[in-house]
FIZAFI-956851 format. One record per residue (C-alpha): x, y, z. Coordinates in steps of 0.05 Angstrom, whole numbers, plus 32768, in hexadecimal, padded with zeros to 4 digits. Layout:
N
<pt><X>X</X><Y>Y</Y><Z>Z</Z></pt>
...
END
This chain:
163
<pt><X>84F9</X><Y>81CC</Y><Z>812B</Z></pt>
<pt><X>84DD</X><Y>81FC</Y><Z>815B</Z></pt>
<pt><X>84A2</X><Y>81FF</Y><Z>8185</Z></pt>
<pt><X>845A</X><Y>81F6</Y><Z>8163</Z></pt>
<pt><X>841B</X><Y>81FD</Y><Z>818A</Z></pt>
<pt><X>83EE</X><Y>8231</Y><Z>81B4</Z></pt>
<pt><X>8401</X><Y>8265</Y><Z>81D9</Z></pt>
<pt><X>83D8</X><Y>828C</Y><Z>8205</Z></pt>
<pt><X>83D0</X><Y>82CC</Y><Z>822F</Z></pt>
<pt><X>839D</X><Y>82D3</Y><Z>825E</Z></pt>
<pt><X>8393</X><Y>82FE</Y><Z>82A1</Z></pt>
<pt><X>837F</X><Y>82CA</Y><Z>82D5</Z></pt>
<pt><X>838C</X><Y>82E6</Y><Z>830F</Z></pt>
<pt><X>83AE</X><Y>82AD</Y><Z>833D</Z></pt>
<pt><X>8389</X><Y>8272</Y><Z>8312</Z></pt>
<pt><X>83B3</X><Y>824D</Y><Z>82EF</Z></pt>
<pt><X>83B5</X><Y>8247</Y><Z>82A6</Z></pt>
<pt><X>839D</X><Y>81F9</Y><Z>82AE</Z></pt>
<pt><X>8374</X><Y>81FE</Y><Z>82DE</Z></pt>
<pt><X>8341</X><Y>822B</Y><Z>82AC</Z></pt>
<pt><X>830D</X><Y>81F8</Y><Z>8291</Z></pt>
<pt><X>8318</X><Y>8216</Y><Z>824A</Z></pt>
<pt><X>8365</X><Y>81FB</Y><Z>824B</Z></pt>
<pt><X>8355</X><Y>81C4</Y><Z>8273</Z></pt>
<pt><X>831E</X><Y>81A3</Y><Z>823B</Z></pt>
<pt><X>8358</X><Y>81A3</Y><Z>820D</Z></pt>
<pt><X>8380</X><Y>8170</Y><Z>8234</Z></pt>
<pt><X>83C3</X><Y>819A</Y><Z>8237</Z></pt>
<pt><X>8401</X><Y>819C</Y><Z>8266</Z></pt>
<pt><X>840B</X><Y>81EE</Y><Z>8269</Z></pt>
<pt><X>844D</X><Y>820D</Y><Z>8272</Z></pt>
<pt><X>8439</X><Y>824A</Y><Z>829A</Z></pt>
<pt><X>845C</X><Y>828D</Y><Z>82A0</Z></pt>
<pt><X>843D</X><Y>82C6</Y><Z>82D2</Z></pt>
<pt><X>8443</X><Y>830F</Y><Z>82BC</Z></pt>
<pt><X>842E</X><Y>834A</Y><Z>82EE</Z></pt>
<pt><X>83E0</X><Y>8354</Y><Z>82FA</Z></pt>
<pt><X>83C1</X><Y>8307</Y><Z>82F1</Z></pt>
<pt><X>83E9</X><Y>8307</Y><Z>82A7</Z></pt>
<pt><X>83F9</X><Y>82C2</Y><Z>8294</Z></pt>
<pt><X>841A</X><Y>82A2</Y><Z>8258</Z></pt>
<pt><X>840F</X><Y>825D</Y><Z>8248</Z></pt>
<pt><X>8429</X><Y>8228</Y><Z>8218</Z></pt>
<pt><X>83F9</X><Y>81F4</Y><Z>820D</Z></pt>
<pt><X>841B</X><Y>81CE</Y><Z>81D1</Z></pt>
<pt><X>83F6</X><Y>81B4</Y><Z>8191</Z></pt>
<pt><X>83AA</X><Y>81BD</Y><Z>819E</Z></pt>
<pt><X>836E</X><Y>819E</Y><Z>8166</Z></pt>
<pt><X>833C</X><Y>81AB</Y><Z>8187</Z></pt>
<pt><X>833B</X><Y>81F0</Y><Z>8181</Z></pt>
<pt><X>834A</X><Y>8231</Y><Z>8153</Z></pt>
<pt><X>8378</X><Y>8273</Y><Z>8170</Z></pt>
<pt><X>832B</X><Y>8296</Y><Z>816F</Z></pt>
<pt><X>8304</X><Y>8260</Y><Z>8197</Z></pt>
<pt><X>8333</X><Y>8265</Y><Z>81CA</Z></pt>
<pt><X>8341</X><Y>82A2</Y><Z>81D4</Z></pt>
<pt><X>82F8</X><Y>82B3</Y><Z>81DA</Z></pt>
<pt><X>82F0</X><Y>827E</Y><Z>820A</Z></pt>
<pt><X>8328</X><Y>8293</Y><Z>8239</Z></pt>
<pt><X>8309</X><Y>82DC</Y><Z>8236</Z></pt>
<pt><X>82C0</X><Y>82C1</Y><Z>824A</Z></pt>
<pt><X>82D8</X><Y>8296</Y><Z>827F</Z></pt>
<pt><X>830F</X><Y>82C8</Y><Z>82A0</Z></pt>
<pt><X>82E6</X><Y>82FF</Y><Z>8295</Z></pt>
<pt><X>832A</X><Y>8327</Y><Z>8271</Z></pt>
<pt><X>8345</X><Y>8329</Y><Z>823A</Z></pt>
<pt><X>836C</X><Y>82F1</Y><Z>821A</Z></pt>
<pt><X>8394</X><Y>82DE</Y><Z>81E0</Z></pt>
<pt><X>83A4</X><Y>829A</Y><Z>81B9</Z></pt>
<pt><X>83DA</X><Y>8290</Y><Z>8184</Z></pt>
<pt><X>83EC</X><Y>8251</Y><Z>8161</Z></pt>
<pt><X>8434</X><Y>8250</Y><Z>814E</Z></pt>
<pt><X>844D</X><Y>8225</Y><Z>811D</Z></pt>
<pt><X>8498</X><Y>8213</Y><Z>8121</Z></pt>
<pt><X>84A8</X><Y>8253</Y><Z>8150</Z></pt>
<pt><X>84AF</X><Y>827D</Y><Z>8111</Z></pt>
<pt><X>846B</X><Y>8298</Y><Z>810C</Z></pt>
<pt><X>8427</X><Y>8296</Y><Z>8127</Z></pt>
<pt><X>83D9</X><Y>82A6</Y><Z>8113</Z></pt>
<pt><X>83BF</X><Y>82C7</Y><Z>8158</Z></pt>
<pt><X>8375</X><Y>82E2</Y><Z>816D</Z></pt>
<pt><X>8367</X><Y>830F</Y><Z>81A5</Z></pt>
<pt><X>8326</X><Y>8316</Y><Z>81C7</Z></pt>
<pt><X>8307</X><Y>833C</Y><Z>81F9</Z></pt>
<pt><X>82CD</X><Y>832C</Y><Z>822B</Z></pt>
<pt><X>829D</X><Y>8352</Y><Z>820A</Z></pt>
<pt><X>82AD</X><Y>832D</Y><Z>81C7</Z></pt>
<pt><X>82D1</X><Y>835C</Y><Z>819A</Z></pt>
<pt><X>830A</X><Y>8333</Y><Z>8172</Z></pt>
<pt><X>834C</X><Y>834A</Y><Z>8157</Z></pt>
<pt><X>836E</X><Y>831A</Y><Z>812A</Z></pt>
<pt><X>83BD</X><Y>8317</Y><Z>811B</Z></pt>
<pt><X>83FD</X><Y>8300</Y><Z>8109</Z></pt>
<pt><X>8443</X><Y>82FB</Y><Z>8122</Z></pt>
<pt><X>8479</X><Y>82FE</Y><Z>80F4</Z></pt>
<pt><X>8443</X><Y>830C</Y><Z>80B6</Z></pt>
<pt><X>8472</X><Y>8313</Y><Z>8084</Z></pt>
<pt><X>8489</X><Y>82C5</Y><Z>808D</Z></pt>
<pt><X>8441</X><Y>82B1</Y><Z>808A</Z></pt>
<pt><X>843A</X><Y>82D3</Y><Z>804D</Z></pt>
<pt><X>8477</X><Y>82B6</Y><Z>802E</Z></pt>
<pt><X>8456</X><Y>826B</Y><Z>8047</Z></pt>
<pt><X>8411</X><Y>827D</Y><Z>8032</Z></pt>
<pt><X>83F1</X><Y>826E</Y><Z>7FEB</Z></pt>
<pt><X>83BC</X><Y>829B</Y><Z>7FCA</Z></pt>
<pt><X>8388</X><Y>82A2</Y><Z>8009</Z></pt>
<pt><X>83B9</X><Y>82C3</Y><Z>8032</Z></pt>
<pt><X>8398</X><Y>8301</Y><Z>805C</Z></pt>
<pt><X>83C4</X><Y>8337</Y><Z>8078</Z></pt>
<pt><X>83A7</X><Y>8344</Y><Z>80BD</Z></pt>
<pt><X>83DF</X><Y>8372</Y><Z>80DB</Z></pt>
<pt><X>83CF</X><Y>83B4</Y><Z>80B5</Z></pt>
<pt><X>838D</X><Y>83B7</Y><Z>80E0</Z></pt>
<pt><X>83A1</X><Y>8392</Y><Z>8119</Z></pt>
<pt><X>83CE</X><Y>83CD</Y><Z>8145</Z></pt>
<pt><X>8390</X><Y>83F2</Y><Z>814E</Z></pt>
<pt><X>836D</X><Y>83BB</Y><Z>815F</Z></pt>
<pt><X>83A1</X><Y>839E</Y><Z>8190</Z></pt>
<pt><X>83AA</X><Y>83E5</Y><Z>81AA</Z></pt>
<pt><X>835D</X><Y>83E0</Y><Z>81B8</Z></pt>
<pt><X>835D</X><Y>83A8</Y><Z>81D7</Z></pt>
<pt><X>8396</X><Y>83B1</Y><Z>8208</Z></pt>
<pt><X>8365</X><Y>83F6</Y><Z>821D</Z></pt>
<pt><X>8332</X><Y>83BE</Y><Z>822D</Z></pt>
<pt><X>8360</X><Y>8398</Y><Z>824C</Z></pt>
<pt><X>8379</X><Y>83D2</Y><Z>827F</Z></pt>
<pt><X>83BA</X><Y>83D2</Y><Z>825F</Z></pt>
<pt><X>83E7</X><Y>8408</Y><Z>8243</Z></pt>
<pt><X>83FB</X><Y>83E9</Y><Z>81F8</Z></pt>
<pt><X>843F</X><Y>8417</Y><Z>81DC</Z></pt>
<pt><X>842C</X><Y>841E</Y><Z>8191</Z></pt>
<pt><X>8470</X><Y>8414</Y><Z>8171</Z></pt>
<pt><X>8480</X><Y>83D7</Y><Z>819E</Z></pt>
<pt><X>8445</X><Y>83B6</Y><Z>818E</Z></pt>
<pt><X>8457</X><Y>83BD</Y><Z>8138</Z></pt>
<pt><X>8494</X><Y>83B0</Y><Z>814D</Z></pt>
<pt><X>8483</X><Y>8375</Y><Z>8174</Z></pt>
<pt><X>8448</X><Y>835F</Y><Z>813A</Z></pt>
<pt><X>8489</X><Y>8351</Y><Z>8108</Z></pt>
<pt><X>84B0</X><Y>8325</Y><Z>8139</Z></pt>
<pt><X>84B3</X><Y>82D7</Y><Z>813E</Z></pt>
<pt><X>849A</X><Y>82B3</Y><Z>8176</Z></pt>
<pt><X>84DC</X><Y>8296</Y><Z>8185</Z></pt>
<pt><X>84F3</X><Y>8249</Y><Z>819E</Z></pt>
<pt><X>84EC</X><Y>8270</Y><Z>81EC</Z></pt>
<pt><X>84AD</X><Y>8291</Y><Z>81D5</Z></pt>
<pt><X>84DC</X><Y>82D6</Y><Z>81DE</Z></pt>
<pt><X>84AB</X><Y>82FA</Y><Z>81A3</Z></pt>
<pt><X>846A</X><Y>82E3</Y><Z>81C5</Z></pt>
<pt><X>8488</X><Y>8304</Y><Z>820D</Z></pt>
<pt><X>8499</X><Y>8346</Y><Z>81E1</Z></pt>
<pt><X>844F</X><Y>8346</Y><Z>81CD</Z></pt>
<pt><X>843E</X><Y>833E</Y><Z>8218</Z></pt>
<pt><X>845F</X><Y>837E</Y><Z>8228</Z></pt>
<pt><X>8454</X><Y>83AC</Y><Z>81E6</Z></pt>
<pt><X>8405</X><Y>839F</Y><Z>81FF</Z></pt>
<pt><X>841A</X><Y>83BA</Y><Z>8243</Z></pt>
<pt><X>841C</X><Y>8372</Y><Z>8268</Z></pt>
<pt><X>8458</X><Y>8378</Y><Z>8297</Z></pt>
<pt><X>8486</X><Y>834A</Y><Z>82B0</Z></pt>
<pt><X>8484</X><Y>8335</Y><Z>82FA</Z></pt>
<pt><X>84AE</X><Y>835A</Y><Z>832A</Z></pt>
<pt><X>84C5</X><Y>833C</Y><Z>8370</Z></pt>
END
């Protein structure tokens, strides 16, 4: 079994993940990794009291940035929404084609549209977003490590931290 839960990526700035009052309503231990700029990835574990949309809207209105939310199920694929502070949306998928294999008859492709969107939002977001990584990075699995959601990270121009 791999890992199953939300995933997040906000820009905080030096606030910690758990110390937001969005992630902290939800009652959470966060596993927190700091990218360049105020970037931050978080794993918050199983979450019901909330949907990849709520929350990413949340973390956008209370940073003031951009934010996404995925929930991954069993680190093989994951339904993710980004937002912006203005409250423009961009919904997604990782690994699409296994969610589409899992699905039944009300399954909705969401990556066709969601490059330009994601491409958009990184603009928004100050970021530089490579094209090709990004589809690249759209058909990937999370991973047990969370290795898919970091290549996401940096196709949308969210760099790792350098000493």
């Amino acid at each position: 079994m791999g890992y199953s839960g939300f995933v997040i990526i906000a820009r905080t700035g030096d606030t910690r993940l758990d110390d937001l009052a969005c992630v902290d309503d939800l009652f959470v231990a966060v596993t927190d990794t700091v990218y360049a700029a105020g970037w931050r990835i978080g794993s918050l574990g199983p979450v019901d009291d909330t949907t990849p949309g709520r929350l990413a809207r949340t973390l956008a209105q209370e940073t003031g940035a951009s934010a996404i939310a995925l929930d991954v199920f069993d680190s093989d694929c994951a339904f993710a929404v980004a937002a912006d502070p203005g409250g423009g949306t961009v919904r997604f998928h990782l690994n699409e084609q296994l969610i589409r294999a899992m699905s039944d008859d009300t399954f909705e492709p969401l990556n066709t549209h969601a490059t330009p969107g994601l491409l958009a939002w990184a603009g928004t977001a100050g970021l530089t977003a490579g094209p090709d990584r990004l589809a690249a990075a759209l058909d990937e699995r999370p991973g047990p490590f969370g290795e898919g959601i970091h290549h996401l990270a940096r196709a949308l121009g969210i760099t790792e931290l350098t000493e």
